[in-house]
VOBA-1610 file (N, C-alpha, C; in pm, whole numbers, padded with zeros to 5 digits, always signed):
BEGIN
Unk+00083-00122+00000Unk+00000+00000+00000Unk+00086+00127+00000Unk+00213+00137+00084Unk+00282+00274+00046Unk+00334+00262-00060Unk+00290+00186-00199Unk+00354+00200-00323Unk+00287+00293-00412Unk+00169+00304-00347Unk+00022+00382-00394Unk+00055+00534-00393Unk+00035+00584-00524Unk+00063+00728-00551Unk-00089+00794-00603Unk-00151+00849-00499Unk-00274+00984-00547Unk-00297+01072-00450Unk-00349+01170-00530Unk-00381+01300-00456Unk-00472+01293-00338Unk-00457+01344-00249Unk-00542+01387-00107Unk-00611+01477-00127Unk-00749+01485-00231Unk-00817+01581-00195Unk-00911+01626-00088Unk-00908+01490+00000Unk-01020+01510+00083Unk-00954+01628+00237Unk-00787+01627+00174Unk-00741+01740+00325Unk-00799+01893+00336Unk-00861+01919+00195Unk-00939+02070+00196Unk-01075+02026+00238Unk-01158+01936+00299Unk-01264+01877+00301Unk-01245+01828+00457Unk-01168+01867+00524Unk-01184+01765+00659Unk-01222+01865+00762Unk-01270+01993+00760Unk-01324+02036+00842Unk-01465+02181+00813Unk-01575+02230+00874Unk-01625+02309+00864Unk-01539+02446+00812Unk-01448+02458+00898Unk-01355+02578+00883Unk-01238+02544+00742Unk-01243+02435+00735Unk-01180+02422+00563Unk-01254+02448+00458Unk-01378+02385+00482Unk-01403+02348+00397Unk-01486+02540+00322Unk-01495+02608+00423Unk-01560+02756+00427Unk-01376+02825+00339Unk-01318+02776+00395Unk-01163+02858+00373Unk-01149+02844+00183Unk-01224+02739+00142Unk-01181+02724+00042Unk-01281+02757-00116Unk-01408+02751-00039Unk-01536+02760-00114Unk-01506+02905-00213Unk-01521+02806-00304Unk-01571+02894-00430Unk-01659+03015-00523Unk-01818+02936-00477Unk-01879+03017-00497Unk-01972+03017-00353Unk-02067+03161-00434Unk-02113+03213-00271Unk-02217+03277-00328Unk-02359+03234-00255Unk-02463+03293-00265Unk-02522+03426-00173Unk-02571+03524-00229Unk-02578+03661-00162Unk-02708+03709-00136Unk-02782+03746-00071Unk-02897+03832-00079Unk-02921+03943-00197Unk-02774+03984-00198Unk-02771+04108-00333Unk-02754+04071-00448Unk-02801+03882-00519Unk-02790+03862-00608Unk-02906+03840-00616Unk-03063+03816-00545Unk-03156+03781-00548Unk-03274+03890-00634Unk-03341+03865-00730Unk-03452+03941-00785Unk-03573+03890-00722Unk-03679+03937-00692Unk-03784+03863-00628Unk-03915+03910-00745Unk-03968+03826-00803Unk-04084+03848-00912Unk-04244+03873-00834Unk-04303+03953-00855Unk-04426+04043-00778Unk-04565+03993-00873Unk-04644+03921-00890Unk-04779+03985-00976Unk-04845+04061-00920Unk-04883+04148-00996Unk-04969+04297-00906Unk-05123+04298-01030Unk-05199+04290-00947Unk-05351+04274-01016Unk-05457+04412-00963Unk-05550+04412-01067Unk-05614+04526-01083Unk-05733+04521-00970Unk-05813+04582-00914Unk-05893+04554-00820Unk-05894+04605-00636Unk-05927+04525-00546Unk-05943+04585-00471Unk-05925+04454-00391Unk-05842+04407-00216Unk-05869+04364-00115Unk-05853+04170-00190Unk-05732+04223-00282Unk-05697+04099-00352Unk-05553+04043-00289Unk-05542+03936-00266Unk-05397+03818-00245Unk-05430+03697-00235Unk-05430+03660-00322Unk-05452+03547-00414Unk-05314+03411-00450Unk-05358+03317-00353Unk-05260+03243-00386Unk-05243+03202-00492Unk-05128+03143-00596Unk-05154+03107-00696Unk-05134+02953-00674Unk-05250+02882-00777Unk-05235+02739-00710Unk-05149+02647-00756Unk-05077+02656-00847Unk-04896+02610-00897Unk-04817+02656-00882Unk-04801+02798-00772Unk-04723+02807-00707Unk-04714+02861-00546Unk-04748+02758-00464Unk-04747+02785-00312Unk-04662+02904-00259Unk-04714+02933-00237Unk-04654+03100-00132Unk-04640+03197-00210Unk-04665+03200-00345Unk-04690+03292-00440Unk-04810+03348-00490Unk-04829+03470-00447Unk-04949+03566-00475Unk-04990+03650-00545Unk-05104+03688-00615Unk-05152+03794-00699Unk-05166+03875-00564Unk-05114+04021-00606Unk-05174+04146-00519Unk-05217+04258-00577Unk-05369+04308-00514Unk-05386+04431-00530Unk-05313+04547-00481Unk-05315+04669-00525Unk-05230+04754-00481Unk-05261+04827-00344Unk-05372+04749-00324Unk-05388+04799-00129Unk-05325+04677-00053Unk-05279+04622-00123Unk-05217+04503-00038Unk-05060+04505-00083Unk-04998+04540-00198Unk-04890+04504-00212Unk-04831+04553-00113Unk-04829+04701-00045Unk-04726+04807+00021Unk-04680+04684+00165Unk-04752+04589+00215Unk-04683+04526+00281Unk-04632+04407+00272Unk-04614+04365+00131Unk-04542+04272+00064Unk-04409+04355+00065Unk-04422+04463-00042Unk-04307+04553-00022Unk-04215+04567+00082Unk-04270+04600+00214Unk-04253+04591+00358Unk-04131+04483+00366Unk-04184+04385+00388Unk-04101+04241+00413Unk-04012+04238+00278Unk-04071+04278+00159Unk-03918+04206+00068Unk-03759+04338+00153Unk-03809+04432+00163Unk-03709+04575+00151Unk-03643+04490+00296Unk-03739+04462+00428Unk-03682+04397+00534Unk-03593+04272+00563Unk-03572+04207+00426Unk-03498+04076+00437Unk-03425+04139+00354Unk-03411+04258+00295Unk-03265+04288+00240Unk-03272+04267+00117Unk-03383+04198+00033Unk-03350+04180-00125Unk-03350+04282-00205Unk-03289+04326-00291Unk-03234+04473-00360Unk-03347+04505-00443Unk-03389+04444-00553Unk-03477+04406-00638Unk-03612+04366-00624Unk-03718+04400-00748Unk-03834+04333-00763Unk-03829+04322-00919Unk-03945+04255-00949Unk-03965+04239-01124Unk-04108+04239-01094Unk-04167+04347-01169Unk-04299+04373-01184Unk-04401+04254-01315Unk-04485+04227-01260Unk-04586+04145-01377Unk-04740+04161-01379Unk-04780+04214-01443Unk-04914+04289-01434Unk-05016+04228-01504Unk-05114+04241-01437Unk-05262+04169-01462Unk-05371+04289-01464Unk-05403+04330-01608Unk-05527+04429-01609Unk-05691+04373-01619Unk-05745+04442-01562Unk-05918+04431-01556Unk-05912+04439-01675Unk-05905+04445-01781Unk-05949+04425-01948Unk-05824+04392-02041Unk-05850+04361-02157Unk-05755+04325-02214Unk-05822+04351-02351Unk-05731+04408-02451Unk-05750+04411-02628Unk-05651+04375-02711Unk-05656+04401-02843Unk-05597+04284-02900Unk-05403+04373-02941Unk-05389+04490-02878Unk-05272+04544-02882Unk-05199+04563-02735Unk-05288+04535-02648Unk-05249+04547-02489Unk-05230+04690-02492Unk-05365+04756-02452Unk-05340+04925-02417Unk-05307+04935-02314Unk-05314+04827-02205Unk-05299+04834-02047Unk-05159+04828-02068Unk-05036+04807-02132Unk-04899+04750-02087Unk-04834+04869-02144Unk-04911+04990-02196Unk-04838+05088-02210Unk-04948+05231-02167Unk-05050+05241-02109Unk-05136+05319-02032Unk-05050+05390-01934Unk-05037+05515-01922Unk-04984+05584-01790Unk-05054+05533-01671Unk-05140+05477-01657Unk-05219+05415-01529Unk-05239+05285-01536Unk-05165+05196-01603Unk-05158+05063-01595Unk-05102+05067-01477Unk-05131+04882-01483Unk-05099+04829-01325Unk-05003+04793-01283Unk-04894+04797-01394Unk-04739+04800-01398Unk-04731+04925-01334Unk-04730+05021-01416Unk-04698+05189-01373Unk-04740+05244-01191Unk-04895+05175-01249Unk-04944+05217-01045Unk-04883+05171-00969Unk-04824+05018-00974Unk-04785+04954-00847Unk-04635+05028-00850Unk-04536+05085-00960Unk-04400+05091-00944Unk-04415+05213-00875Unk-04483+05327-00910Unk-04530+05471-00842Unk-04515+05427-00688Unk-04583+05362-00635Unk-04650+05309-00499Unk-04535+05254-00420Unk-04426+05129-00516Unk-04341+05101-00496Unk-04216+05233-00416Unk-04199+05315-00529Unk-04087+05377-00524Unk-04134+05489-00437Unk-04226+05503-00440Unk-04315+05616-00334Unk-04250+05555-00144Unk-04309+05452-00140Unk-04296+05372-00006Unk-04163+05360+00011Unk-04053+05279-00085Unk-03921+05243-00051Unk-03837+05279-00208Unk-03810+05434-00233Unk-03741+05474-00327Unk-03607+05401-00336Unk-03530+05332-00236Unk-03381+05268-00252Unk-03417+05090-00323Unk-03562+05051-00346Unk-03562+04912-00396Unk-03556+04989-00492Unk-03524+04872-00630Unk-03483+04854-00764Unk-03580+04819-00790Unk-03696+04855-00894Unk-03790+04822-00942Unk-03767+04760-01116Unk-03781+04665-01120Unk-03753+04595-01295Unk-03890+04642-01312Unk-03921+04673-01495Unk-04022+04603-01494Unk-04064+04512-01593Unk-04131+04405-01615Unk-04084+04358-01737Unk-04208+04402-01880Unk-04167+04387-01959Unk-04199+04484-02063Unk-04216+04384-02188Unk-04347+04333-02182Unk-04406+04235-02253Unk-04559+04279-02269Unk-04660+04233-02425Unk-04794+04242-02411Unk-04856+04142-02368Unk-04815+04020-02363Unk-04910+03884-02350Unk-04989+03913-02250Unk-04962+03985-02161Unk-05047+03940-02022Unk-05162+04084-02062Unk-05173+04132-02118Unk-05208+04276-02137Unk-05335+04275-02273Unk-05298+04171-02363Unk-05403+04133-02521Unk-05404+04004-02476Unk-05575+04036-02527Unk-05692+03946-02560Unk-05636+03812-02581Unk-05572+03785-02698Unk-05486+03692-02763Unk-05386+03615-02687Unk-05314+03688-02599Unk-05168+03640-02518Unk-05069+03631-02590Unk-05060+03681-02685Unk-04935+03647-02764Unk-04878+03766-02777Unk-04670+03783-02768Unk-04665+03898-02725Unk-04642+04056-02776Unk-04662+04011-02925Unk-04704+04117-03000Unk-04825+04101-03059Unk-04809+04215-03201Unk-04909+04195-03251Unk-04947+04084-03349Unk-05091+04069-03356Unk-05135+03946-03479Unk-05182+04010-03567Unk-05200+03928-03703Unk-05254+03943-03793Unk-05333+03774-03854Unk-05440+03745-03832Unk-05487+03643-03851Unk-05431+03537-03726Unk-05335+03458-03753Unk-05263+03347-03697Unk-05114+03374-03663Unk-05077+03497-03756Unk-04947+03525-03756Unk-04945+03646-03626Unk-04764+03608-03595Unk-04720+03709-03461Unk-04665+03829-03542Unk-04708+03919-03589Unk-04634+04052-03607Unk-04487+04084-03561Unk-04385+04116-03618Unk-04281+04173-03562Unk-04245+04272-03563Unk-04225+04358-03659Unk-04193+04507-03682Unk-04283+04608-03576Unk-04454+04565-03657Unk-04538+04694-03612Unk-04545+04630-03491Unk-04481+04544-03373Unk-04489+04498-03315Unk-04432+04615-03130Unk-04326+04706-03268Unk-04206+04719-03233Unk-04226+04832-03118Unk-04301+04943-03215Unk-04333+05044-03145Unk-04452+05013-03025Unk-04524+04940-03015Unk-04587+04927-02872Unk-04480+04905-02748Unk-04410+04806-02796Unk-04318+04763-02699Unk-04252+04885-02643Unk-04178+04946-02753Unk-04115+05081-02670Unk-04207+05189-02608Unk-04341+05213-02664Unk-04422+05299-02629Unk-04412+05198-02413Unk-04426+05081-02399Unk-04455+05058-02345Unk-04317+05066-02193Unk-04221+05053-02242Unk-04144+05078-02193Unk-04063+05193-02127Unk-04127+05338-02226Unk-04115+05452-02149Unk-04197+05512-02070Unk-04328+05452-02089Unk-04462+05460-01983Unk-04403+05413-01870Unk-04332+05296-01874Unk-04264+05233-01708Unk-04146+05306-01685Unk-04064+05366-01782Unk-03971+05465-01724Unk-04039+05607-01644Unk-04102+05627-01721Unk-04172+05781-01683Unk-04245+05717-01557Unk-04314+05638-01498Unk-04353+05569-01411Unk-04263+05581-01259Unk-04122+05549-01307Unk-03992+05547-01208Unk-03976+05399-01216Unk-03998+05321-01298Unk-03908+05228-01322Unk-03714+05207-01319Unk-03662+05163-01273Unk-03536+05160-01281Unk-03472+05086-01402Unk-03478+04969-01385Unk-03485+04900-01535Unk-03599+04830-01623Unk-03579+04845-01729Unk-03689+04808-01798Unk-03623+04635-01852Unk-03709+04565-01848Unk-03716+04399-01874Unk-03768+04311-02012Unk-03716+04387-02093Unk-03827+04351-02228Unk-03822+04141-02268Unk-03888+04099-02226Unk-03930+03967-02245Unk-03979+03911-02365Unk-04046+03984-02428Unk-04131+03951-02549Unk-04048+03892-02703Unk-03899+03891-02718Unk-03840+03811-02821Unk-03878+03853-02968Unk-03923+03979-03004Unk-03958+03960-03088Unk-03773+04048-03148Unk-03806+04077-03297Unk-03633+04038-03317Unk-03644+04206-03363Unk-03545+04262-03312Unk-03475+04426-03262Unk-03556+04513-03184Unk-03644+04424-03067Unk-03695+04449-02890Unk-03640+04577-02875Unk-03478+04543-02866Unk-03398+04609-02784Unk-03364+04752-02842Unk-03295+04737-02956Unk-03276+04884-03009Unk-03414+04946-03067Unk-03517+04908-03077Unk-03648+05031-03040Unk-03669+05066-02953Unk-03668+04965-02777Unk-03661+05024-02671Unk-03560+05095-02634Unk-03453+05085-02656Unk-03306+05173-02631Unk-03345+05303-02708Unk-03406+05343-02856Unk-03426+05434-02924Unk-03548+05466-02847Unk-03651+05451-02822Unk-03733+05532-02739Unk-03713+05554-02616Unk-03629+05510-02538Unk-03625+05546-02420Unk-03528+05672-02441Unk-03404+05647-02484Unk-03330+05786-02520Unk-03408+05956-02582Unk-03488+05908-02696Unk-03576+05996-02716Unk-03672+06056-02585Unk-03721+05975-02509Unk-03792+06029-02388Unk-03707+06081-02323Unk-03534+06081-02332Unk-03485+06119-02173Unk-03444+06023-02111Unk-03481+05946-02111Unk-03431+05772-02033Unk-03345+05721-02103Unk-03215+05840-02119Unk-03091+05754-02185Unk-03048+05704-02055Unk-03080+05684-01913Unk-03007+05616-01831Unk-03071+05525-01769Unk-03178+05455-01837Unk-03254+05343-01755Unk-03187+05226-01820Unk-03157+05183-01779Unk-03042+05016-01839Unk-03214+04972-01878Unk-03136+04846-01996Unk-03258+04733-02032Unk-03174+04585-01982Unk-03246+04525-01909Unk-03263+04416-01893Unk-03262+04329-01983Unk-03242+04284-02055Unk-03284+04198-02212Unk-03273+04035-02121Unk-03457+04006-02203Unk-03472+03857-02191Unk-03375+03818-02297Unk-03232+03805-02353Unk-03165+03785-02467Unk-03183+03639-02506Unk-03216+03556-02371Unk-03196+03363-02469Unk-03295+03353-02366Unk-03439+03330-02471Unk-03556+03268-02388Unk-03644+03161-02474Unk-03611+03033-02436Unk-03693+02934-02445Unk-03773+02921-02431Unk-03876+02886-02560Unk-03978+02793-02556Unk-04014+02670-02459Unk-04010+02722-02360Unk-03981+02629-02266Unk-04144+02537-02191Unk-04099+02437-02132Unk-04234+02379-02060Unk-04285+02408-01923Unk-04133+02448-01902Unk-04094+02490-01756Unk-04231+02638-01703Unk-04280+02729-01833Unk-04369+02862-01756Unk-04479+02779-01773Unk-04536+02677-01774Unk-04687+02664-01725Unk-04754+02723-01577Unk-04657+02719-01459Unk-04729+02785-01356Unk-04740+02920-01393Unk-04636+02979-01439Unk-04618+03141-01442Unk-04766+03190-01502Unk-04816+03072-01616Unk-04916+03146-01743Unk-05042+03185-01606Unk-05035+03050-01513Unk-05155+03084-01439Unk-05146+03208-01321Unk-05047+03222-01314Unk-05025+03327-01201Unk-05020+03472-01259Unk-04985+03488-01387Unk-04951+03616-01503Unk-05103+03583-01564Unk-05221+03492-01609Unk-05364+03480-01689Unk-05259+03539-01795Unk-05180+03502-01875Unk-05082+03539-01995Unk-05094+03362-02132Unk-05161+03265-02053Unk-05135+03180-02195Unk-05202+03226-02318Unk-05137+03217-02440Unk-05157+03249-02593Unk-05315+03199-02586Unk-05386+03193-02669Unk-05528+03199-02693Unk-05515+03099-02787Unk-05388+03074-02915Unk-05418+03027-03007Unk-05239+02981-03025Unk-05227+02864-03083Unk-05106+02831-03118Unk-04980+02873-03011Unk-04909+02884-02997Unk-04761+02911-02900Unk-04651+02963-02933Unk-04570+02942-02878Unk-04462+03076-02864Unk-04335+03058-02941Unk-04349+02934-03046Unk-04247+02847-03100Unk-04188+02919-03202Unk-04263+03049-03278Unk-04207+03133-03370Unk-04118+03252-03329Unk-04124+03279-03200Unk-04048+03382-03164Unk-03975+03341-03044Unk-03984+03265-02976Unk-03886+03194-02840Unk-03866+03046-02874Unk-03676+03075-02852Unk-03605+02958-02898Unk-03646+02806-02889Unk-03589+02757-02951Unk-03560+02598-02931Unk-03497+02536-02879Unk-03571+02460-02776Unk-03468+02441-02641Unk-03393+02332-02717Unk-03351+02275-02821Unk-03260+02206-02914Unk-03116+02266-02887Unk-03148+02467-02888Unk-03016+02508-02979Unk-02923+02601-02861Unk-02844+02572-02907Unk-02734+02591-02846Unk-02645+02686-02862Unk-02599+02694-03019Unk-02517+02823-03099Unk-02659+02923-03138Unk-02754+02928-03112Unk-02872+03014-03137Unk-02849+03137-03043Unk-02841+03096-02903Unk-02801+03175-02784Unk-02724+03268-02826Unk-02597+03268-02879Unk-02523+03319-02884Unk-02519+03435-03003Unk-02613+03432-03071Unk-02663+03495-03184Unk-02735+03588-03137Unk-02846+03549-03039Unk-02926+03622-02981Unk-02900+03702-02841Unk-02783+03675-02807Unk-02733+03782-02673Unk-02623+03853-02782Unk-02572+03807-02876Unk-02441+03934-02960Unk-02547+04000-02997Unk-02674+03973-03075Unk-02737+04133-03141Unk-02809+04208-02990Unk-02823+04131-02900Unk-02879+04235-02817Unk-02775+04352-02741Unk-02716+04291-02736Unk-02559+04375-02709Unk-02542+04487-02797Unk-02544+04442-02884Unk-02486+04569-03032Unk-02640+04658-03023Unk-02717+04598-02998Unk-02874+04690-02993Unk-02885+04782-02852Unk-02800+04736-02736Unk-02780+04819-02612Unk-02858+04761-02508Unk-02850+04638-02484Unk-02854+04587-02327Unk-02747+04573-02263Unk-02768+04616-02146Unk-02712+04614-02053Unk-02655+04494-01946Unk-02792+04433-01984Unk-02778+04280-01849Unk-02857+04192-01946Unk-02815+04039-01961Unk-02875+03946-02031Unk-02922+03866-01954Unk-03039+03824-01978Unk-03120+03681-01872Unk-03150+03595-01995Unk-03108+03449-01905Unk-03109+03335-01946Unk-03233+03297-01881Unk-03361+03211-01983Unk-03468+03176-01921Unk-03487+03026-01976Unk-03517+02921-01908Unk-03511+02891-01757Unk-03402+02878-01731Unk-03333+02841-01646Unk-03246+02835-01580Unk-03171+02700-01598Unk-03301+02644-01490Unk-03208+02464-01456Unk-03171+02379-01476Unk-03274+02363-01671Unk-03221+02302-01782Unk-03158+02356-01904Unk-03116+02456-01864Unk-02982+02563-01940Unk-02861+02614-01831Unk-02769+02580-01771Unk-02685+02592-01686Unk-02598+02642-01817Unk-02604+02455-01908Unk-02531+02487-02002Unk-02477+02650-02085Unk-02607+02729-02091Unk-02635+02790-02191Unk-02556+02913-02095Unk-02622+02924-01968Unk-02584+03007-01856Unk-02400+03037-01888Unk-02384+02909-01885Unk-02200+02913-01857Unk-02151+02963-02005Unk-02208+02890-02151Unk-02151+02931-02275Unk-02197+03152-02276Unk-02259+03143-02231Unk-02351+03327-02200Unk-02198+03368-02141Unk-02191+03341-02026Unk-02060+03368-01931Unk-01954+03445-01991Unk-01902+03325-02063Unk-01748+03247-02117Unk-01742+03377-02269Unk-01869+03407-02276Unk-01847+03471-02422Unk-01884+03616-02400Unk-01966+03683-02314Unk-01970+03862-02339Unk-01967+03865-02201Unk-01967+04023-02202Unk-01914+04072-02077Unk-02029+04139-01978Unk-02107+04107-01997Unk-02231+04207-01954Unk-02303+04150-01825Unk-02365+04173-01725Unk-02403+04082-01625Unk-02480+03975-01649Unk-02461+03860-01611Unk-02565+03773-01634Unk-02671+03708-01565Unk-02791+03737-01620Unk-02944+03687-01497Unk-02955+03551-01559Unk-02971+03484-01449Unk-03072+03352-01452Unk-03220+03367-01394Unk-03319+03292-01496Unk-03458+03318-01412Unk-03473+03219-01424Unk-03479+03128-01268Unk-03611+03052-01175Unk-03676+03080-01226Unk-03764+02977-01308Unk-03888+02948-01363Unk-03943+02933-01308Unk-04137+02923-01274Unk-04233+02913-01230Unk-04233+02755-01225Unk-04201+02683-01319Unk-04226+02505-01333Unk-04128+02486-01269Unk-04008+02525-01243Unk-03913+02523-01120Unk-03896+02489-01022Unk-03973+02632-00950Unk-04008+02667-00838Unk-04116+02541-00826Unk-04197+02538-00881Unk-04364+02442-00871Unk-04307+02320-00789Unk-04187+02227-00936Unk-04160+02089-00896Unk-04098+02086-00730Unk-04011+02150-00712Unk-03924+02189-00537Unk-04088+02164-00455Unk-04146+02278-00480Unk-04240+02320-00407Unk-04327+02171-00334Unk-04362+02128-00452Unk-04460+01999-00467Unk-04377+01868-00437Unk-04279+01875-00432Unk-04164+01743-00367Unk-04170+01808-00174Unk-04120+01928-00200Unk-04059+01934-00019Unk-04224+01935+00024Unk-04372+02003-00029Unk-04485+01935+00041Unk-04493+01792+00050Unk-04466+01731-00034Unk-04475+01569-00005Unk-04387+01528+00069Unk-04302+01610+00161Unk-04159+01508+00233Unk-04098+01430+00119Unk-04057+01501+00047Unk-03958+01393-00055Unk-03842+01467-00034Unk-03815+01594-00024Unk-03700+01638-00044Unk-03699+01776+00103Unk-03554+01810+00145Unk-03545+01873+00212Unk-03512+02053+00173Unk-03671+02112+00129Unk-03647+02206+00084Unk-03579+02319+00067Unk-03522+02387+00198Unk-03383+02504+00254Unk-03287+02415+00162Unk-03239+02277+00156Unk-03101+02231+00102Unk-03117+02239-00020Unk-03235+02190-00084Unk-03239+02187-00238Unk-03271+02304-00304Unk-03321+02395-00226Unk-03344+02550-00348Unk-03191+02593-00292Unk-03115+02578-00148Unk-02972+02667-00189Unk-02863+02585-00287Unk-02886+02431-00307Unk-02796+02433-00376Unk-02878+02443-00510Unk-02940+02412-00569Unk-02984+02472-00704Unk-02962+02620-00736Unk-03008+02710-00650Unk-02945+02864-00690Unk-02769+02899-00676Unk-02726+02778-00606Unk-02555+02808-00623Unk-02574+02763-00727Unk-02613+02621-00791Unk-02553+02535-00922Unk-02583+02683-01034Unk-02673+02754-01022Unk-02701+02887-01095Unk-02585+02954-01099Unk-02521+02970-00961Unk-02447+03099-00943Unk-02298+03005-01022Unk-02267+02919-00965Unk-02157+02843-01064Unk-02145+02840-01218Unk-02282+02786-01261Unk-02294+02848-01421Unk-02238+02952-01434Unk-02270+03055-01370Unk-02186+03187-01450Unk-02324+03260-01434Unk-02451+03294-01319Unk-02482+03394-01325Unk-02434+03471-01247Unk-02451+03632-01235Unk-02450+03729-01150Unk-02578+03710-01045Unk-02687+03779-01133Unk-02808+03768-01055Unk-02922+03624-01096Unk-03000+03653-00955Unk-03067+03518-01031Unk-03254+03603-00951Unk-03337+03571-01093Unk-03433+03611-01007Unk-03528+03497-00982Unk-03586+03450-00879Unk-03643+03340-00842Unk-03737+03418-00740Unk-03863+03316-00715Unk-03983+03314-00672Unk-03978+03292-00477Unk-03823+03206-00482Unk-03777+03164-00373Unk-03705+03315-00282Unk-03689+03368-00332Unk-03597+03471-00255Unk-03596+03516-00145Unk-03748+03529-00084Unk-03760+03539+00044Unk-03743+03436+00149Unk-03790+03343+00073Unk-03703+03222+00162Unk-03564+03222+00213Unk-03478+03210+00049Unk-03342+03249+00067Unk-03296+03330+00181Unk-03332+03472+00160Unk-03304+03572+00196Unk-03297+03555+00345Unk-03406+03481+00421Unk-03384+03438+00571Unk-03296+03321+00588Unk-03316+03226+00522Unk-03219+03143+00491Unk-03059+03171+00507Unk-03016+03261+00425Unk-02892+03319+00434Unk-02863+03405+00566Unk-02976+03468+00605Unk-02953+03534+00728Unk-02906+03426+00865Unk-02970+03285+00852Unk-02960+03218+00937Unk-02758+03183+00957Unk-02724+03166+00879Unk-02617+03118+00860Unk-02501+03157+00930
//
């Protein structure tokens, strides 16, 4: 046996205080985004029922949601709005009194030092759900273009901090970058959803956002969770179009995509915790299958290892005490 030649890795591993001395990565409170639905109405909080501890709020109820996120320290919110009506261009997602705009007012009114995202999509806003415009069966892209930005300086002028454009349709970014500059909001960064999958993973989100398509799906304008060199196509033009921060959507079955994002531009990188995500955790640690605090922190490290910066997840307030415990 002393002829035996291998490495001792387990001597960085033999104690609490080693094993802290040596750790790599590190999860933060100030990497956490926490996602909000804010609904139209009155004396509303509304669980959503695919995703436990996640709520629709009216805006007489959000200010003490607000309360507790600002009190556990999370920096961030991401706004998602649910209007009393809906038409087939989403007038609500660019209305000076949409329910995006009211709740961020209210927001920044109560706690001006949170970061208000907001995200800047029509689906949840038209008749249809789809996130531009139609014409018969088809998704519009161009005349698509100018709502989006119309909609996006309504949430700047609002006091939005960053704007979140989600919707994929192809040059999002430099119409919102060109209208926001034209308004004056040459300094509101964009968020760019830059690599967002067609994924299976938002079925809870559709019910918690009332955002599923009406007709056909999202397969013409959000990727193919197949592709791989696609990503990379689609975060270089958003770059050259003027985002600021790129989010990778979903997350847990794109790490991959997370780390190739990384390795190749320089810009911060978001991961978003999906709603089908969050759901599966949720619906295992209710059944006693899994020990929930262990499995959402190491899944949001396996995030932070990929190569994000920020990560916005549904979990955060959890986290956020979570990490405090420590």
């Amino acid at each position: 046996m002393t002829q035996l030649q291998f490495q001792r890795h387990r001597r960085l591993r033999s104690s609490a205080a080693m094993r802290a001395m040596v750790k790599e990565t590190y999860l933060h409170k100030e990497d956490l985004i926490y996602p909000i639905f804010v609904i139209e109405g009155e004396n509303i909080k509304k669980e959503v029922h695919s995703m436990p501890g996640v709520f629709q709020f009216s805006l007489d109820n959000l200010g003490a949601e607000i309360d507790e996120v600002v009190a556990l320290g999370i920096p961030a919110v991401i706004l998602f709005g649910l209007p009393a009506e809906k038409d087939a261009v989403g007038t609500g997602a660019f209305h000076d009194h949409g329910i995006v705009q009211e709740a961020t007012r209210l927001i920044k009114a109560q706690h001006p030092e949170l970061l208000v995202i907001a995200d800047t999509c029509l689906c949840e806003f038209t008749d249809h759900g789809h996130c531009g415009l139609i014409e018969g069966d088809q998704i519009l892209n161009d005349s698509s273009l100018d709502y989006l930005a119309r909609t996006a300086v309504s949430q700047a002028k609002a006091g939005a901090d960053i704007i979140a454009p989600s919707n994929m349709m192809d040059g999002f970014v430099t119409a919102i970058r060109a209208g926001l500059d034209e308004a004056g909001f040459e300094n509101v960064p964009i968020m760019s959803y830059a690599v967002k999958y067609a994924s299976s993973y938002y079925g809870p989100f559709r019910d918690a956002a009332d955002g599923a398509p009406q007709f056909g799906d999202r397969k013409s304008y959000q990727m193919d969770p197949s592709n791989r060199m696609e990503a990379f196509r689609e975060a270089e033009s958003d770059i050259v179009e003027g985002a600021d921060f790129l989010i990778v959507k979903p997350a847990l079955s794109y790490l991959d995509i997370i780390r190739d994002v990384k390795n190749n531009f320089t810009l911060p990188i978001v991961a978003y915790n999906v709603s089908g995500e969050y759901a599966m955790i949720k619906a295992a640690a209710i059944n006693g299958w899994i020990e929930e605090k262990k499995v959402v922190l190491e899944t949001l490290l396996g995030m932070k290892r990929a190569g994000s910066d920020l990560i916005i997840t549904y979990h955060a307030k959890d986290v956020a005490r979570w990490l405090e415990e420590k």
